[in-house]
VMD Tcl script that draws the C-alpha trace (Angstrom):
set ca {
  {0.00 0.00 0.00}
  {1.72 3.27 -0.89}
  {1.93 6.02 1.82}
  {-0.06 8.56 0.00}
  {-3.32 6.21 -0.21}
  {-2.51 5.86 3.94}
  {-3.51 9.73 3.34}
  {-6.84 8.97 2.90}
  {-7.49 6.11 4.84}
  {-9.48 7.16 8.71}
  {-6.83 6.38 10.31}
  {-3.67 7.62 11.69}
  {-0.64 5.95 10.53}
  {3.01 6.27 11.44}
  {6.08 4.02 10.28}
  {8.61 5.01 13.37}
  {12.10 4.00 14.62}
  {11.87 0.73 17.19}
  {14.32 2.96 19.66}
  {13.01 6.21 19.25}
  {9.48 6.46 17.90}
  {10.94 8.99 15.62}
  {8.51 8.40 12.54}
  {10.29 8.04 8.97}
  {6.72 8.49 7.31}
  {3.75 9.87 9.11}
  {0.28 10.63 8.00}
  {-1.42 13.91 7.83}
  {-3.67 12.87 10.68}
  {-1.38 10.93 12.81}
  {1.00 14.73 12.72}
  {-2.00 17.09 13.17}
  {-3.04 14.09 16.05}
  {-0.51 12.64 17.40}
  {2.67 14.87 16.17}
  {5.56 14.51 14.18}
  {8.83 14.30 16.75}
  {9.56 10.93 18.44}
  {10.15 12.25 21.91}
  {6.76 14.22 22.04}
  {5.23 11.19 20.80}
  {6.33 8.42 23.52}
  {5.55 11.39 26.19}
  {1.69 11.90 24.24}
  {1.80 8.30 24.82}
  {3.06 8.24 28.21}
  {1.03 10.67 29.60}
  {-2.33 9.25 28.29}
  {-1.90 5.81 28.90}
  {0.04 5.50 32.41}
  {1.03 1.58 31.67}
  {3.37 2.92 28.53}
  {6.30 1.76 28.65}
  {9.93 1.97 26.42}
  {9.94 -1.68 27.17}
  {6.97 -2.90 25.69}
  {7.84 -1.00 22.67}
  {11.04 -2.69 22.30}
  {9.45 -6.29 23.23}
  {6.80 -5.20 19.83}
  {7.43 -8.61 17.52}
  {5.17 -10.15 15.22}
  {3.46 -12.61 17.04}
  {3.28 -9.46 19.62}
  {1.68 -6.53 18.83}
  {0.87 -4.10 21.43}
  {-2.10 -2.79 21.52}
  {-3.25 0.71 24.02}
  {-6.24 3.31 24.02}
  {-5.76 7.25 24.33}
  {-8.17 9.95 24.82}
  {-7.41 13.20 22.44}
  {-8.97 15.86 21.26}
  {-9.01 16.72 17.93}
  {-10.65 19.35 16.89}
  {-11.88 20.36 20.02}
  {-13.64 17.27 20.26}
  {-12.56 14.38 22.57}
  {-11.41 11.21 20.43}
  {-10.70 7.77 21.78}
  {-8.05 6.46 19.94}
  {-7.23 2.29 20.15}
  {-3.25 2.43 19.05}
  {-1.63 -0.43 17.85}
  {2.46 -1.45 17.50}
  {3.59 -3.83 15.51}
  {6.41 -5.18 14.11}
  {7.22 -3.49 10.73}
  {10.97 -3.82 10.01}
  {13.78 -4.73 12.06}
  {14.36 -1.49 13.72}
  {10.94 -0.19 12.69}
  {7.36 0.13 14.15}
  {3.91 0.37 12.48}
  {1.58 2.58 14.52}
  {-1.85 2.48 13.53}
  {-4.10 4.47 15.31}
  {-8.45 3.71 14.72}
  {-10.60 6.36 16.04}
  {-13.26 3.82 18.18}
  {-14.73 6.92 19.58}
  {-18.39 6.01 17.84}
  {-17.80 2.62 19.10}
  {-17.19 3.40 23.14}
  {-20.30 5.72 22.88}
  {-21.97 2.68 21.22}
  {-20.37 0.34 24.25}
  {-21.36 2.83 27.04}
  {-24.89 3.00 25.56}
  {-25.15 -0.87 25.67}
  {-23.92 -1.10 29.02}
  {-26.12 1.90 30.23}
  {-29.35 0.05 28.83}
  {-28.03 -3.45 30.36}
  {-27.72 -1.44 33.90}
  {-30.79 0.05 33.52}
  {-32.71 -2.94 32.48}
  {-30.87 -4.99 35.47}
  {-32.34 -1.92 37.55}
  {-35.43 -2.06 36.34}
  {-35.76 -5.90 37.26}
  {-34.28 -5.83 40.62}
  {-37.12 -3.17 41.33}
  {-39.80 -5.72 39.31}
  {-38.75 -8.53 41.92}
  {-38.95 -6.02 44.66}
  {-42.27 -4.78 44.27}
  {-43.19 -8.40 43.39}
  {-42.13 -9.57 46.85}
  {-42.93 -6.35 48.26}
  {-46.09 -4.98 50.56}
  {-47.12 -1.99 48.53}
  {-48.65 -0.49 51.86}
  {-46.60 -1.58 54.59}
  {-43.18 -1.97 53.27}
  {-42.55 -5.88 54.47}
  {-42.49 -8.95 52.78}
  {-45.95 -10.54 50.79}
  {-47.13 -13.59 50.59}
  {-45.34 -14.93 48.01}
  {-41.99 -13.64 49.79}
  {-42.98 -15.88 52.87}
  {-43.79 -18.65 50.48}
  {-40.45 -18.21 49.07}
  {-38.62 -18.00 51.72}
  {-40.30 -20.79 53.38}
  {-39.28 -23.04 50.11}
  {-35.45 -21.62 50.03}
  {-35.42 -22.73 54.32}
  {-36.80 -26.38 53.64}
  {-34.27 -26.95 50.75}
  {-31.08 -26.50 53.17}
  {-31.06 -30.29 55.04}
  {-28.88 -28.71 57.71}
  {-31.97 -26.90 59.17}
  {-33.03 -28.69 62.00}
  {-35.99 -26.37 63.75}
  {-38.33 -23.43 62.66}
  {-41.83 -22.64 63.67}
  {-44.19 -19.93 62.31}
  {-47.08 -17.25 64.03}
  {-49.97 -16.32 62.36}
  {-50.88 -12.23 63.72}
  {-54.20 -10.73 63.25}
  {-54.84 -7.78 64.72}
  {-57.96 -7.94 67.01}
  {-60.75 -6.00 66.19}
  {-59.23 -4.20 63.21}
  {-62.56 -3.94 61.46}
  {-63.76 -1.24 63.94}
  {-60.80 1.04 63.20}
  {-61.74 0.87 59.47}
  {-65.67 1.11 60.48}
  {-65.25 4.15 63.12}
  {-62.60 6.08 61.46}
  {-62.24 5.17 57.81}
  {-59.86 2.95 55.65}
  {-57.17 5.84 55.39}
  {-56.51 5.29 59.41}
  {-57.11 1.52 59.01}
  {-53.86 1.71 56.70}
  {-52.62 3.84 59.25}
  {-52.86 0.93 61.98}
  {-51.27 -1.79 59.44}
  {-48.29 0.61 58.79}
  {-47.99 1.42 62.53}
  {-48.01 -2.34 63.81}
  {-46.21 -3.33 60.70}
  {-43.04 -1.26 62.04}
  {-43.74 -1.59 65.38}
  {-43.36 -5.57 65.41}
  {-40.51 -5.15 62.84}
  {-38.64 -3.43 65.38}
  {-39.52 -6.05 68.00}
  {-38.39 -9.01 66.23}
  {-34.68 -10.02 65.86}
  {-32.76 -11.24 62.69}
  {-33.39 -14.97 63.02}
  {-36.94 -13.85 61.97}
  {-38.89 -13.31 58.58}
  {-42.07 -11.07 59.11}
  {-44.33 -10.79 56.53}
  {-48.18 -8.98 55.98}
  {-50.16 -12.30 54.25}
  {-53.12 -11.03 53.47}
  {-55.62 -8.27 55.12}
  {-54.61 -7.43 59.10}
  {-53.11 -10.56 59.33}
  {-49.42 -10.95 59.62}
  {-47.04 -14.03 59.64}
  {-43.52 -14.39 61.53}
  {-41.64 -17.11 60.31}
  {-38.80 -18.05 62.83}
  {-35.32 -20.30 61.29}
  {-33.89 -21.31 65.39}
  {-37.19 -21.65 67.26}
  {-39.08 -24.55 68.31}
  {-43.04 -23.82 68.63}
  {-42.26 -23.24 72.37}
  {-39.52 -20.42 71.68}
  {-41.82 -18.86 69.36}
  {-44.21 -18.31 71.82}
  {-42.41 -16.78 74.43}
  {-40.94 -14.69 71.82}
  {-44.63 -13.42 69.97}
  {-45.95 -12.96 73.84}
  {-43.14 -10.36 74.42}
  {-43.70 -8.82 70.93}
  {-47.40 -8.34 72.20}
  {-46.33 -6.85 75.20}
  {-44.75 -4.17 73.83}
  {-47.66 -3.62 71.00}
  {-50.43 -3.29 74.06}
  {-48.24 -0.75 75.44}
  {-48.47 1.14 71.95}
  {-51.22 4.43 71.44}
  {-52.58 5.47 68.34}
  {-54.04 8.99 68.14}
  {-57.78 8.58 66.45}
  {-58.48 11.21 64.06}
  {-60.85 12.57 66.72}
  {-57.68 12.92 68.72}
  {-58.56 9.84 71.02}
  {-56.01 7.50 71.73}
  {-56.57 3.77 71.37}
  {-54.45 1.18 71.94}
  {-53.68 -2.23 69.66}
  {-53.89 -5.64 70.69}
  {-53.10 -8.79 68.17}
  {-53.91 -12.59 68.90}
  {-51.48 -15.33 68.02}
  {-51.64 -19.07 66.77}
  {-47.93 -20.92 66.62}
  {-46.98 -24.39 64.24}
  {-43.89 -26.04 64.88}
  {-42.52 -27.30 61.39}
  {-42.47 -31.31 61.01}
  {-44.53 -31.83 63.96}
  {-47.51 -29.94 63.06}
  {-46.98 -29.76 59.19}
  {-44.21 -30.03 56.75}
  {-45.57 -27.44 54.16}
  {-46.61 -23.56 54.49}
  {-49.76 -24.35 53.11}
  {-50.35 -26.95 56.28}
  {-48.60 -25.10 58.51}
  {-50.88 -21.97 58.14}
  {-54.00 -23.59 58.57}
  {-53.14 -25.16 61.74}
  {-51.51 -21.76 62.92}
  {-54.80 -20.25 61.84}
  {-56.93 -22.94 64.05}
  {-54.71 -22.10 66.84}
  {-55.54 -17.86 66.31}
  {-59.06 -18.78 66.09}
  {-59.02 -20.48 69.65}
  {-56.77 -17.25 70.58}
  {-59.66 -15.42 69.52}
  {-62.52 -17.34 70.21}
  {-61.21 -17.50 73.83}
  {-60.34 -13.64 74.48}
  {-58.31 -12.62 71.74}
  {-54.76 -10.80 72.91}
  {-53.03 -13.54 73.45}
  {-50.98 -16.12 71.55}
  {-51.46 -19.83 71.19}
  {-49.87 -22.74 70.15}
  {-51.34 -25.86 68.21}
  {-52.14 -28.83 69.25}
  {-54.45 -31.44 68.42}
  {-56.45 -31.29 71.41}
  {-57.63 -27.62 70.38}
  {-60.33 -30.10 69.27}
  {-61.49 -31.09 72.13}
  {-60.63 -27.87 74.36}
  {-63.34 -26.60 71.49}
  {-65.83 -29.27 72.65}
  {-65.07 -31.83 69.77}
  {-67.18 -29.33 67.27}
  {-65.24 -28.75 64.04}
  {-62.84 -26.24 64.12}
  {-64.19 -23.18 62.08}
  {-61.70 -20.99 60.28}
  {-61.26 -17.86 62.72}
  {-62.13 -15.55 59.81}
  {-65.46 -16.78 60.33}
  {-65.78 -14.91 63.78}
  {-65.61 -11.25 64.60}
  {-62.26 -10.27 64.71}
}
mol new
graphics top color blue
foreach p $ca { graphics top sphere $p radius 0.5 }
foreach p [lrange $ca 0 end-1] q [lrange $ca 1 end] { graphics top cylinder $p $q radius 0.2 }
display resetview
């Protein structure tokens, strides 16, 4: 290829001394660019690419290019610049410099869109796992959770609470739905806080609530969702006719494996242990057992969403 076609190529082209990147032919971009005195070039080089060395450029064979990228301006307009060595003659260099600046723009644009879109999907599974209105896990976070816990055969004990808050409906009848939200976000934080790391607390459907212990037996639970009630019948809520109330919540507790190896089982027994809890006084917490049945006067257990909560 002669050196004036290398003119009118888009690139910037240089044949240069091996000791001295002093060019013996130079194109009219790669002087106006780059410049046209060895020394000025290695320190251009230098100063924009701090891994430069007069090593590598001496080490530049055949099988061993070596290949940089600069930033420039040209033009008053910033340029990224991929430059290439390679072997040319025996005490010369090629240097071949492409102007990639479309292509980085191009790159960042991808990877902007893939960051976004990974962005966009971590917020997906978050609102998808997500209580819109109180801020803690759904239902089908519990339900997942549940499924990642029974998975791991090193987990030897767990046990889960089923919450409702007693007589909810009366905050929502006397004072509207906008304080009965009010109530769920209140208790919602206010057992957060009350609960330690070894549990999961989640809002499963309506006022009811579900704390899903990994290290407690049934019996652990309890004492642990008695002391979280405690401190929630100590709790005042200002009415919006500036009365205070107070808030109460009744309890049932399933162990896992002894009183049901699925969520699905466990809940419904948790959720004939909160009816008893109910049925019997409400604010207090409960733990299943099959004699509920006959505590209940061997009648069939009803669902406690069947009685006035």
């Amino acid at each position: 290829m002669g050196f004036d076609l290398l003119n009118k190529l888009d690139v910037v082209v240089a044949i240069c001394n091996r000791q001295t990147l002093a060019p013996f032919y130079s194109s009219s971009k790669f002087k106006a660019i780059i410049g046209e005195c060895g020394e000025a070039i290695f320190n251009l080089f230098e100063s924009k690419y701090q891994a430069f060395s007069r090593e590598q450029v001496l080490a530049v064979n055949s099988q061993s290019p070596y290949a940089f990228t600069i930033e420039l301006k040209d033009e008053r307009m910033r340029k990224i610049i991929k430059i290439t060595m390679s072997d040319y003659a025996e005490d010369q260099l090629m240097i071949v410099g492409q102007d990639i600046t479309e292509l980085k723009k191009l790159e960042y644009s991808l990877q902007s869109y893939a960051s976004l879109m990974e962005t966009q999907e971590k917020s997906l599974i978050k609102m998808a796992y997500t209580d819109s209105l109180t801020g803690i896990a759904n239902r089908r976070a519990m339900f997942k959770r549940f499924n990642e816990y029974i998975q791991n055969q090193n987990n030897s004990k767990a046990s889960i609470a089923v919450i409702d808050i007693d007589h909810f409906k009366q905050f929502n009848d006397d004072y509207g739905h906008e304080f009965g939200d009010y109530v769920l976000k209140y208790f919602a934080e206010k057992v957060t806080l009350a609960l330690d790391n070894d549990c999961y607390f989640s809002r499963i459907g309506g006022e009811e609530f579900c704390v899903f212990s990994y290290t407690r037996n049934g019996a652990e639970l309890t004492t642990l969702i008695d002391t979280v009630l405690d401190t929630i019948k100590c709790c005042e809520i200002l009415t919006p006719e500036n009365n205070i109330t107070q808030l109460s919540f009744s309890a049932g507790i399933v162990e896992y494996t002894k009183q049901g190896t699925t969520l699905d089982e466990l809940l419904s027994n948790a959720d004939k242990a909160l009816y008893f809890a109910k049925a019997t006084g409400r604010g207090q917490v409960i733990s299943f057992s099959t004699n509920l049945l006959a505590k209940h006067g061997a009648k069939p257990m009803p669902n406690f969403r069947e009685i006035k909560r």
